[in-house]
N, CA, C and O atoms as a CHARMM CRD file, in Angstrom:
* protein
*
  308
    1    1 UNK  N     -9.40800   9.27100   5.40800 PROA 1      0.00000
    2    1 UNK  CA    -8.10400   8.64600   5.41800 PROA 1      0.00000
    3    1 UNK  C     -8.17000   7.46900   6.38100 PROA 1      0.00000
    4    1 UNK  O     -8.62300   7.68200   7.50500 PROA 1      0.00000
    5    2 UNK  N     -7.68100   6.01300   5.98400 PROA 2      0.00000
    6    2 UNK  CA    -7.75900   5.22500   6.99000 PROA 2      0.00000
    7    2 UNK  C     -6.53300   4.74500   6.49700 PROA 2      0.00000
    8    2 UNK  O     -6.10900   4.84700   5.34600 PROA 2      0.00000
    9    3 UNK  N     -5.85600   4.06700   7.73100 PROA 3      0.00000
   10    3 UNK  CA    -4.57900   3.58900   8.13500 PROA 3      0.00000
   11    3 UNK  C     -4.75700   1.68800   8.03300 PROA 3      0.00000
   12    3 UNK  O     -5.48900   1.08600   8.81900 PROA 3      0.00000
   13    4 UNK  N     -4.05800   1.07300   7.08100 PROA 4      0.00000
   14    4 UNK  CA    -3.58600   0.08600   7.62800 PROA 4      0.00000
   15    4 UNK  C     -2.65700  -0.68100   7.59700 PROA 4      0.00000
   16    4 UNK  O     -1.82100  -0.72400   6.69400 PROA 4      0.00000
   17    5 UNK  N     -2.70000  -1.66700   8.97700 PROA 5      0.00000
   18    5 UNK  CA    -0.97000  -2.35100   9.03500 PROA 5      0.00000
   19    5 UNK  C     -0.89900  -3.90500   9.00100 PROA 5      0.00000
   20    5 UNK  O     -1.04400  -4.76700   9.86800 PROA 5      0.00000
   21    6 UNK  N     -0.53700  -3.94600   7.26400 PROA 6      0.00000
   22    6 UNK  CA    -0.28800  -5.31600   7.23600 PROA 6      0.00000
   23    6 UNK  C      1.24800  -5.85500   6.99900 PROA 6      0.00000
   24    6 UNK  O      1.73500  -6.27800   5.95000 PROA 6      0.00000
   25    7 UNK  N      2.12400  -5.65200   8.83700 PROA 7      0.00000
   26    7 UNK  CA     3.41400  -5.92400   8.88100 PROA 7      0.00000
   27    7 UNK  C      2.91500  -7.23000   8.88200 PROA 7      0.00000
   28    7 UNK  O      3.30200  -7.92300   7.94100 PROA 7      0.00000
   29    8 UNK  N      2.06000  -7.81800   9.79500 PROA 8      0.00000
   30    8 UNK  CA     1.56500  -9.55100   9.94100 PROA 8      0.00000
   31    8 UNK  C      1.76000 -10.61400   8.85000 PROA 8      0.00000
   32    8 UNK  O      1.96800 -11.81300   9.03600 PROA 8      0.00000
   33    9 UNK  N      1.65900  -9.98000   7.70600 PROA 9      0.00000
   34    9 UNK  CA     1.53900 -10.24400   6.45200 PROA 9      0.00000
   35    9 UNK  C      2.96800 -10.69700   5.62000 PROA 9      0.00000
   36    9 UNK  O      3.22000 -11.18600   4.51800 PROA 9      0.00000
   37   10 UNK  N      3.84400 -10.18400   6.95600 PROA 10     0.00000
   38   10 UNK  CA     4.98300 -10.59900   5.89300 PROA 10     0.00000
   39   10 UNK  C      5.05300  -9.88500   4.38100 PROA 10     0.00000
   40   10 UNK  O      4.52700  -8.85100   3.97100 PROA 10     0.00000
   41   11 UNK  N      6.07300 -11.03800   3.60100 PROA 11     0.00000
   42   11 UNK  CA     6.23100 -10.44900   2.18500 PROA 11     0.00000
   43   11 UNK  C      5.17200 -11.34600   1.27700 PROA 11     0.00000
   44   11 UNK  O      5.52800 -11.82200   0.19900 PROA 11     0.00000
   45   12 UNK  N      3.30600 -11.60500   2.02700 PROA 12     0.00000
   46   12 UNK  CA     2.27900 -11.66400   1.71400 PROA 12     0.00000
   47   12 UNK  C      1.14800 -10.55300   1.58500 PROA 12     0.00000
   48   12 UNK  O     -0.06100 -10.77200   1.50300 PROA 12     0.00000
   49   13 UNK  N      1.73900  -9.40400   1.58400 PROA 13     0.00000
   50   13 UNK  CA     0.87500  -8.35100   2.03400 PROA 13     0.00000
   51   13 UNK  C      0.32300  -7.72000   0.69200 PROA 13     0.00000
   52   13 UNK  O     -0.51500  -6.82300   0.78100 PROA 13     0.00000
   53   14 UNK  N      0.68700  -8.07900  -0.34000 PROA 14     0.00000
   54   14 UNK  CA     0.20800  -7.34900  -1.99200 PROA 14     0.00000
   55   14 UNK  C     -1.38000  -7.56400  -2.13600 PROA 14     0.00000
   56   14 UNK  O     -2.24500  -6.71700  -2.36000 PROA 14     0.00000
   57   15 UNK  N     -1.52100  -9.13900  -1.91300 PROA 15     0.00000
   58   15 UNK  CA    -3.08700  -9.50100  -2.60900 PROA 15     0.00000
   59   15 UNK  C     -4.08200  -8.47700  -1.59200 PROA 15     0.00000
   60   15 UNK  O     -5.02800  -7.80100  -1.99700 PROA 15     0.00000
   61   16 UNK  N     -3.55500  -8.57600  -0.07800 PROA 16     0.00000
   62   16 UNK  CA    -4.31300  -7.81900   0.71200 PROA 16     0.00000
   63   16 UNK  C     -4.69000  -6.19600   0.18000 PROA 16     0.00000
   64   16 UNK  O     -5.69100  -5.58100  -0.18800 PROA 16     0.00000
   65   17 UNK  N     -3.20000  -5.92400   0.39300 PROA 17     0.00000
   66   17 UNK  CA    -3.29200  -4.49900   0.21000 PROA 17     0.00000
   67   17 UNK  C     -4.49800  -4.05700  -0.97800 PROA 17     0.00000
   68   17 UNK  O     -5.35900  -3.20600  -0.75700 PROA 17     0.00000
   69   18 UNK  N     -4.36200  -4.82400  -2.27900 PROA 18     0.00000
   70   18 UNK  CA    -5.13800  -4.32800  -3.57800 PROA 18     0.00000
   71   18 UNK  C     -6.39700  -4.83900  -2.82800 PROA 18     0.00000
   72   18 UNK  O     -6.70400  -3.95200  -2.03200 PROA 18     0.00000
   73   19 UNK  N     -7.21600  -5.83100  -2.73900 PROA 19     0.00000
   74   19 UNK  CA    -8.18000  -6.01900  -1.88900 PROA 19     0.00000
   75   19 UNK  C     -8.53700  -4.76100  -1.19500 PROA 19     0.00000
   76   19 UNK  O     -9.15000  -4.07600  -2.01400 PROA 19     0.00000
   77   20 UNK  N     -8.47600  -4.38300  -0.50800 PROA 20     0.00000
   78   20 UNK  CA    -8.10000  -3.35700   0.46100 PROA 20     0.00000
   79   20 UNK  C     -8.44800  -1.69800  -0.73200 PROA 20     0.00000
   80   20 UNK  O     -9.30800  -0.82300  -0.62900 PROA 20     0.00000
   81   21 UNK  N     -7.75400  -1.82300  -1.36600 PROA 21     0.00000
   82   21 UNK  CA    -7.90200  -0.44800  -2.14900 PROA 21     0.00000
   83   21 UNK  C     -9.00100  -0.65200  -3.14600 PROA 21     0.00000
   84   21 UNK  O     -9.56700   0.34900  -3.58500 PROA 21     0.00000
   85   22 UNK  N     -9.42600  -2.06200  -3.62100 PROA 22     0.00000
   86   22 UNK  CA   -11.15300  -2.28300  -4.49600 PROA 22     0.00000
   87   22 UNK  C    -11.96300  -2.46400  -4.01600 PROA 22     0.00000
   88   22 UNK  O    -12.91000  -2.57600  -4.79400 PROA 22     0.00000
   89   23 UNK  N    -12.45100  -2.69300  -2.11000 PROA 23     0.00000
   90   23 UNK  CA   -13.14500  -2.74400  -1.16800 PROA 23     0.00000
   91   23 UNK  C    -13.27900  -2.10000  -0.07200 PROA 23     0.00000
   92   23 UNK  O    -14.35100  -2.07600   0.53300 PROA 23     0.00000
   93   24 UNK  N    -12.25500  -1.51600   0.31600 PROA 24     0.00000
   94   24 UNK  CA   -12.71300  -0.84500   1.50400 PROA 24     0.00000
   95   24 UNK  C    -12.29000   0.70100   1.07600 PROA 24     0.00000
   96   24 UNK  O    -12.99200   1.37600   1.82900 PROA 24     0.00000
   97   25 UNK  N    -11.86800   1.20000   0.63500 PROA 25     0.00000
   98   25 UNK  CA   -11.68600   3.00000   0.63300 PROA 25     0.00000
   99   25 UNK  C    -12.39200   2.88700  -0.84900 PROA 25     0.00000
  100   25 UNK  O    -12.37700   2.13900  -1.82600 PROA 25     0.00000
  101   26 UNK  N    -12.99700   4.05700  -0.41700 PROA 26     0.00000
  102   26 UNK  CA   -14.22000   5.01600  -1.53000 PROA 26     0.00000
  103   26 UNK  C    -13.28500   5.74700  -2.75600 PROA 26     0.00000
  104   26 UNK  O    -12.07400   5.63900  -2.55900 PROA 26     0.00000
  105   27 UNK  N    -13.58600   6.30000  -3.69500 PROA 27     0.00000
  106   27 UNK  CA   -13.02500   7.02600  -4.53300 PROA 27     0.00000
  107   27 UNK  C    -12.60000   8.50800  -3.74100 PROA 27     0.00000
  108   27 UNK  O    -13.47200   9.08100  -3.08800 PROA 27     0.00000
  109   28 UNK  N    -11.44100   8.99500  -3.82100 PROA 28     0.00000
  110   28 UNK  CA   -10.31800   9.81600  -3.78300 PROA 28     0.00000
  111   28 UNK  C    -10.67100   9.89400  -2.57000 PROA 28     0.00000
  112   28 UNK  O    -11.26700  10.89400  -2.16900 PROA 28     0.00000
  113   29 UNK  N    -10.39100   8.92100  -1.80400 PROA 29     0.00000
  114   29 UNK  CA   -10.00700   8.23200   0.06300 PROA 29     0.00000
  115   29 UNK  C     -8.30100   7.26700  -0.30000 PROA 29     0.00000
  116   29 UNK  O     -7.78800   6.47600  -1.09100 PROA 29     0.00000
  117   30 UNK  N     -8.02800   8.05600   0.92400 PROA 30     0.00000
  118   30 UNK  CA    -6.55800   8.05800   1.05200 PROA 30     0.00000
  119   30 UNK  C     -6.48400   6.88000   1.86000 PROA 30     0.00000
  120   30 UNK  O     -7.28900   6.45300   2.68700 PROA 30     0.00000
  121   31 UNK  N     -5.59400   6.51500   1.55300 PROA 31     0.00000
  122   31 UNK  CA    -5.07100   4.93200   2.50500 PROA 31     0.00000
  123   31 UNK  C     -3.60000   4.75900   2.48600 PROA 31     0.00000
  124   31 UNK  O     -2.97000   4.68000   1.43100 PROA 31     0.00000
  125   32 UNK  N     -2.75400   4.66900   4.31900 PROA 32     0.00000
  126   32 UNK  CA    -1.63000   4.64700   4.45200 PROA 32     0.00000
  127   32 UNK  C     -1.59900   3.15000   5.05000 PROA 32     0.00000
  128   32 UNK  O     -2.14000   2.69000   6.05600 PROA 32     0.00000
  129   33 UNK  N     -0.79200   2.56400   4.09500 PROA 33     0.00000
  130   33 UNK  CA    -0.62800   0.94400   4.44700 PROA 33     0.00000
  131   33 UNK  C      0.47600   1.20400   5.01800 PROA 33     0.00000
  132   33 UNK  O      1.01200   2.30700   4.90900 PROA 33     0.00000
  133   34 UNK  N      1.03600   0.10100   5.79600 PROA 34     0.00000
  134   34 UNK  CA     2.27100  -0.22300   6.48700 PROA 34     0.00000
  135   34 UNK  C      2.61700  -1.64100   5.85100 PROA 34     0.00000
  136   34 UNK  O      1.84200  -2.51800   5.46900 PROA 34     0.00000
  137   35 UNK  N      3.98900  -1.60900   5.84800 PROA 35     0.00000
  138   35 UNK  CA     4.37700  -3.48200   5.24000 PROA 35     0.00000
  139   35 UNK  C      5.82400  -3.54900   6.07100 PROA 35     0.00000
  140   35 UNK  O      6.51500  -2.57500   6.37300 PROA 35     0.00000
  141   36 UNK  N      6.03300  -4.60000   6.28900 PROA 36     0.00000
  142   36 UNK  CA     7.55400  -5.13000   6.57400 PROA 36     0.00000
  143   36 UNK  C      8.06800  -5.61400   5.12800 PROA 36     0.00000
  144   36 UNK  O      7.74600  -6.26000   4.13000 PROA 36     0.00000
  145   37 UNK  N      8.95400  -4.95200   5.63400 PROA 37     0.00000
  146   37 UNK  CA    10.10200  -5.10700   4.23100 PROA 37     0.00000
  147   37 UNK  C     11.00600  -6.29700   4.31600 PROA 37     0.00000
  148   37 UNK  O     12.16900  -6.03600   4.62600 PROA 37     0.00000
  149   38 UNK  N     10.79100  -7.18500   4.16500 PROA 38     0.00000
  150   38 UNK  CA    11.91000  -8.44500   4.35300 PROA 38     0.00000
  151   38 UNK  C     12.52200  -8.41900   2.78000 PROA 38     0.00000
  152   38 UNK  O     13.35900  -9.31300   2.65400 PROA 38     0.00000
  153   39 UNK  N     12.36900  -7.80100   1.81300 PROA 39     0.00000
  154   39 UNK  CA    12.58800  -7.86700   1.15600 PROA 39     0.00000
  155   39 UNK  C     12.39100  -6.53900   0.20700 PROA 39     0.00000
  156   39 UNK  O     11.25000  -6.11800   0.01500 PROA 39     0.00000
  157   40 UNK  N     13.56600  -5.86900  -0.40100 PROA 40     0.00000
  158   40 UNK  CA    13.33600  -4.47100  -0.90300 PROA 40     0.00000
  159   40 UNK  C     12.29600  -4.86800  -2.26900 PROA 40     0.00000
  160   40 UNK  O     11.82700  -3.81600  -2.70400 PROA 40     0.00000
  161   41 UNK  N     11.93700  -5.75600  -2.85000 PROA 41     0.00000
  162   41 UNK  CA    11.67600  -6.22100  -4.35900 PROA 41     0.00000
  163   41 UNK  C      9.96300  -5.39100  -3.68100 PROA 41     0.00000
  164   41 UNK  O      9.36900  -4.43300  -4.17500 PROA 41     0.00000
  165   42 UNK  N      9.69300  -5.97200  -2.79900 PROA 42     0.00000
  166   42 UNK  CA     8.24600  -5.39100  -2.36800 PROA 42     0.00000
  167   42 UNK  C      7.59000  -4.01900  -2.31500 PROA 42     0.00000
  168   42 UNK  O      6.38000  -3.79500  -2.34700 PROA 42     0.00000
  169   43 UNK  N      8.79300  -2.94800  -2.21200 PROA 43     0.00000
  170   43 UNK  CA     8.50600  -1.94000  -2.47700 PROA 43     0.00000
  171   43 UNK  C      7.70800  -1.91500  -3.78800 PROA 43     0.00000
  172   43 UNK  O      6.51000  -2.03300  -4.04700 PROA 43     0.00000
  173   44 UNK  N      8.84500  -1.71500  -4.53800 PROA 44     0.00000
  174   44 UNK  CA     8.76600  -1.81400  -6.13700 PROA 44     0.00000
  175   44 UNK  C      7.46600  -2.58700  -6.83100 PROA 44     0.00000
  176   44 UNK  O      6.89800  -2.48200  -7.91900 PROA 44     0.00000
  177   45 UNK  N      7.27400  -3.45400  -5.59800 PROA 45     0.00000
  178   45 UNK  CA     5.52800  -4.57800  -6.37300 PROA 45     0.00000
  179   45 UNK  C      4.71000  -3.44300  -5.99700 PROA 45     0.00000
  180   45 UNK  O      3.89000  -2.92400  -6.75500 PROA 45     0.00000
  181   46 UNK  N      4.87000  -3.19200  -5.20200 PROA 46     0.00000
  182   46 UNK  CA     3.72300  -2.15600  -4.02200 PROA 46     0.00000
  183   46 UNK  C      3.62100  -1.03100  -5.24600 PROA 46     0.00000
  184   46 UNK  O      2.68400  -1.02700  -6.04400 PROA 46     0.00000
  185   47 UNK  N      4.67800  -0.11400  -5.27900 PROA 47     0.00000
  186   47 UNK  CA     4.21300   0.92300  -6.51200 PROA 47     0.00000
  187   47 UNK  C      3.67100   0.38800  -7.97200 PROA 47     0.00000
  188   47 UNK  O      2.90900   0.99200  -8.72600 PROA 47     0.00000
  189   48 UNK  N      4.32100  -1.02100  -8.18700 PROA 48     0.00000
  190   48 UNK  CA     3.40600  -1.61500  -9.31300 PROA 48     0.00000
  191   48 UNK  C      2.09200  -1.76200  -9.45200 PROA 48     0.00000
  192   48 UNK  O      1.37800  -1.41400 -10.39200 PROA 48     0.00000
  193   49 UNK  N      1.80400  -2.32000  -8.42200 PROA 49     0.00000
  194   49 UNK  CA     0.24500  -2.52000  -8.04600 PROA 49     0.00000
  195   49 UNK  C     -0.68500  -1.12000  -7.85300 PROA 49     0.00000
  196   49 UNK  O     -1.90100  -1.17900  -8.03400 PROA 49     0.00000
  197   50 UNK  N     -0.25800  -0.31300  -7.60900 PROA 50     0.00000
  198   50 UNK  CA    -0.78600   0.88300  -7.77500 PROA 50     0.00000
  199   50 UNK  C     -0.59400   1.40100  -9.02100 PROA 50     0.00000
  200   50 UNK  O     -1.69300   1.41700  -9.57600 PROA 50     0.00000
  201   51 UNK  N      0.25700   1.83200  -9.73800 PROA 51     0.00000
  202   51 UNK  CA     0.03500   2.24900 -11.19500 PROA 51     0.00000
  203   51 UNK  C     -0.60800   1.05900 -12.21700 PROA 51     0.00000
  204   51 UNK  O     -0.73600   1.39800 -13.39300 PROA 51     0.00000
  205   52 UNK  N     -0.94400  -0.05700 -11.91400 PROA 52     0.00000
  206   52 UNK  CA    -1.00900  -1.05800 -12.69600 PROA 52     0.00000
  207   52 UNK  C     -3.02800  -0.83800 -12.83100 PROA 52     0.00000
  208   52 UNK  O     -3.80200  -0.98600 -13.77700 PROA 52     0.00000
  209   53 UNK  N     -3.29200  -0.31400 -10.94300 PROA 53     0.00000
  210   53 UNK  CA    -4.74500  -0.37300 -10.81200 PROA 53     0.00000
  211   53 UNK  C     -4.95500   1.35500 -10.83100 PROA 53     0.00000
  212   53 UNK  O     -5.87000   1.93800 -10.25100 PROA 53     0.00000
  213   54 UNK  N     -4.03300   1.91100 -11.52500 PROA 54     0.00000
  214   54 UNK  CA    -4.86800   3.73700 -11.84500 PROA 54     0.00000
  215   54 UNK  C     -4.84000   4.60400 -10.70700 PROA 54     0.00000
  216   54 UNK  O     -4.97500   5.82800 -10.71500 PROA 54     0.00000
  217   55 UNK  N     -4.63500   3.78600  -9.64300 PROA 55     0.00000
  218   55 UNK  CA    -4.51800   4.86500  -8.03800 PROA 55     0.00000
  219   55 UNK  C     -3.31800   5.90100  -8.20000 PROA 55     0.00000
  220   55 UNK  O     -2.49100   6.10800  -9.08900 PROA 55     0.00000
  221   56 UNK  N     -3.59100   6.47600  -6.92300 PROA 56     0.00000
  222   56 UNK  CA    -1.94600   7.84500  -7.12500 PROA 56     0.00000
  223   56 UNK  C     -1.37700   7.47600  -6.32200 PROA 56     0.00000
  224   56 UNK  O     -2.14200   7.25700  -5.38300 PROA 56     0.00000
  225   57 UNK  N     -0.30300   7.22400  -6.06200 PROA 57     0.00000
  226   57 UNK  CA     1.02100   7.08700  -5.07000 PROA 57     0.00000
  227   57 UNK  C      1.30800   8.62800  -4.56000 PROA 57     0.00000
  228   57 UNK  O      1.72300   9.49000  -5.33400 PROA 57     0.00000
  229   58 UNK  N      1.06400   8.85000  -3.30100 PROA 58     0.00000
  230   58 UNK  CA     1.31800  10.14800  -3.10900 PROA 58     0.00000
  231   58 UNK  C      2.70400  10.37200  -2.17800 PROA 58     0.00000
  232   58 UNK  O      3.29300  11.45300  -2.15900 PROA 58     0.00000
  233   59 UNK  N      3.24200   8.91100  -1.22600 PROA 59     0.00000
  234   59 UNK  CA     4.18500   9.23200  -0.55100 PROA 59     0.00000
  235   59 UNK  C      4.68600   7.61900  -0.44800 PROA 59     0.00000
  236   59 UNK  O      3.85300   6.73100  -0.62900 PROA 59     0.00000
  237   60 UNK  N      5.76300   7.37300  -0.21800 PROA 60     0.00000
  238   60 UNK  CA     6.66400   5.86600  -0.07500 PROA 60     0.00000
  239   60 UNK  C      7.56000   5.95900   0.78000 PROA 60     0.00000
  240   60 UNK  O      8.56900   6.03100   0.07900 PROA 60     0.00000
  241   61 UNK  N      7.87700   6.00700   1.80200 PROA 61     0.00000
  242   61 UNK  CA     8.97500   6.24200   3.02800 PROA 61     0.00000
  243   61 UNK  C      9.19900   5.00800   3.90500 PROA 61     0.00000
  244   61 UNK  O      8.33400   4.22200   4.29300 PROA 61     0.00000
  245   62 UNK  N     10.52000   4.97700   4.14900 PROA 62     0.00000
  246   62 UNK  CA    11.05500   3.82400   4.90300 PROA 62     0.00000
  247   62 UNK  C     10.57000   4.32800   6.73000 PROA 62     0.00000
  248   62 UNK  O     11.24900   5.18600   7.29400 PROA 62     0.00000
  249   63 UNK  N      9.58500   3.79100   7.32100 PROA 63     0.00000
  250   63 UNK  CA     8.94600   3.81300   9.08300 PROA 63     0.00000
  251   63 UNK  C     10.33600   4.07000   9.63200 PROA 63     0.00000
  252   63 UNK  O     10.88800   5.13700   9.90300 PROA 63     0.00000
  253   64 UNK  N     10.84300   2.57500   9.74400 PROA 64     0.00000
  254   64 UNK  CA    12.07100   2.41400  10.57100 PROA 64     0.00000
  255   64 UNK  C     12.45900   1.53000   9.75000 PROA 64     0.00000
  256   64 UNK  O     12.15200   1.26400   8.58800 PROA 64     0.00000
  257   65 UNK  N     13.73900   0.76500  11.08000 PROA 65     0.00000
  258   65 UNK  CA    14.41500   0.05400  10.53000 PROA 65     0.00000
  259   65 UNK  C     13.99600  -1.09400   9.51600 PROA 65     0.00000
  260   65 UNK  O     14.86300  -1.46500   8.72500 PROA 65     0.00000
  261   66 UNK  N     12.58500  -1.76300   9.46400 PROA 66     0.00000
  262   66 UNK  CA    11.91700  -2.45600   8.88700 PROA 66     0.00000
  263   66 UNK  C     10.63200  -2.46000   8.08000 PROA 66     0.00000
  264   66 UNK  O     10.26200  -3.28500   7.24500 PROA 66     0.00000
  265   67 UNK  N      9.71100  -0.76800   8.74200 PROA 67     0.00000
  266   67 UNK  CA     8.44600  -0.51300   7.98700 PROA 67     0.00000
  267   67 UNK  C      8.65300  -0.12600   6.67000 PROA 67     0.00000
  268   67 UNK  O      9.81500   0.00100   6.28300 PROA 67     0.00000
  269   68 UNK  N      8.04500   0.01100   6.17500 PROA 68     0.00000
  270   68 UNK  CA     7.73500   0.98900   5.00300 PROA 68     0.00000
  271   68 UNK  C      6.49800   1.27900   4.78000 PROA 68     0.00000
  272   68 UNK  O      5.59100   0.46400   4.60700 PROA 68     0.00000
  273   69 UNK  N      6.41400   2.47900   4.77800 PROA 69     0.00000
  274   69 UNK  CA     4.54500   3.38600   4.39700 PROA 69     0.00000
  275   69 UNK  C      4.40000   3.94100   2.61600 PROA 69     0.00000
  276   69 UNK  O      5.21300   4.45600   1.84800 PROA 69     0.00000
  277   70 UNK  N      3.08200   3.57100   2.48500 PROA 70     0.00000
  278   70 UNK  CA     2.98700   4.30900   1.09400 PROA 70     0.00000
  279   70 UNK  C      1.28600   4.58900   1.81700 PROA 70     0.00000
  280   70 UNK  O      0.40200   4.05800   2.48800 PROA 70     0.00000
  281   71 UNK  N      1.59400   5.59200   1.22500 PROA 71     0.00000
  282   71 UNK  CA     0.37200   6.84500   0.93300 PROA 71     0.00000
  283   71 UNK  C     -0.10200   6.28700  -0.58100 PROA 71     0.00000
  284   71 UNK  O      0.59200   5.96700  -1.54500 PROA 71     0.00000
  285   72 UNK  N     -1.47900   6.29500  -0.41500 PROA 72     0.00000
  286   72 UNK  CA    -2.36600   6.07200  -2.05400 PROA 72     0.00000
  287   72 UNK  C     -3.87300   6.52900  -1.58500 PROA 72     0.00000
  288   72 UNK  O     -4.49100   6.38600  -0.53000 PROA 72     0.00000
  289   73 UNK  N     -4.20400   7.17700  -2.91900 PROA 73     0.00000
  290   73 UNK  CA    -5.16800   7.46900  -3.21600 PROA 73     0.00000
  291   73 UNK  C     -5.97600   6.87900  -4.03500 PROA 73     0.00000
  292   73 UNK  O     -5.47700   6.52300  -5.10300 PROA 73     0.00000
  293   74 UNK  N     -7.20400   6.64100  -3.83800 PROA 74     0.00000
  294   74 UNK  CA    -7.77500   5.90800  -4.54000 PROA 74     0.00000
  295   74 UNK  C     -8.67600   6.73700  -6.02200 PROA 74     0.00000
  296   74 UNK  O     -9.59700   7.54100  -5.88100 PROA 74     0.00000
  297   75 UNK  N     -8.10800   6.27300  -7.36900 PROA 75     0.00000
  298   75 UNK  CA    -8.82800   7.21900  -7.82300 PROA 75     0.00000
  299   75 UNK  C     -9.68200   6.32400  -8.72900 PROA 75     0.00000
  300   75 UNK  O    -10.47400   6.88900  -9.48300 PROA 75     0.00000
  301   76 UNK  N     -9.61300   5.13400  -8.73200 PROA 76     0.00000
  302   76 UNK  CA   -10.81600   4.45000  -9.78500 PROA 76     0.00000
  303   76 UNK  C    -11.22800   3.96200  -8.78200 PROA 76     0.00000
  304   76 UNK  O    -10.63200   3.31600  -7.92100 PROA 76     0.00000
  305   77 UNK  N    -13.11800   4.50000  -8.92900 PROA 77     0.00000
  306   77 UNK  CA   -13.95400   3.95000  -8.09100 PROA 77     0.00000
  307   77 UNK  C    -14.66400   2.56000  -7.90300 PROA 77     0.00000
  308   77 UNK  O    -15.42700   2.38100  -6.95400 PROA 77     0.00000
């Protein structure tokens, strides 16, 4: 399981994140991203981008007043 936090990223954090899930975590390695939400539409890309690339969405929760975490699994290697 590795953790990462691309609040830095602003509401730039998508291309990373998928990057991120076709390069750095292995097949069925878990990865908890962090994003700032400046915008709710990002959620909704965020779970797109995961069903779009075959991974599992295992958890989506609002941090605080501004994070949001999703849990994914990586299942195409």
């Amino acid at each position: 399981m590795k953790r990462f936090d691309l609040r830095h990223l602003k509401n730039d954090f998508l291309a990373r994140m998928e990057a991120i899930l076709q390069n750095e975590l292995q097949k069925d390695e878990v990865g908890i991203f962090l994003f700032e939400v400046l915008d709710f539409d990002n959620v909704q890309k965020s779970a797109d981008c995961i069903a779009k690339r075959g991974d599992e969405l295992l958890n989506s929760l609002r941090f605080n007043e501004v994070d949001w975490t999703i849990v994914v699994r990586k299942i195409n290697g």
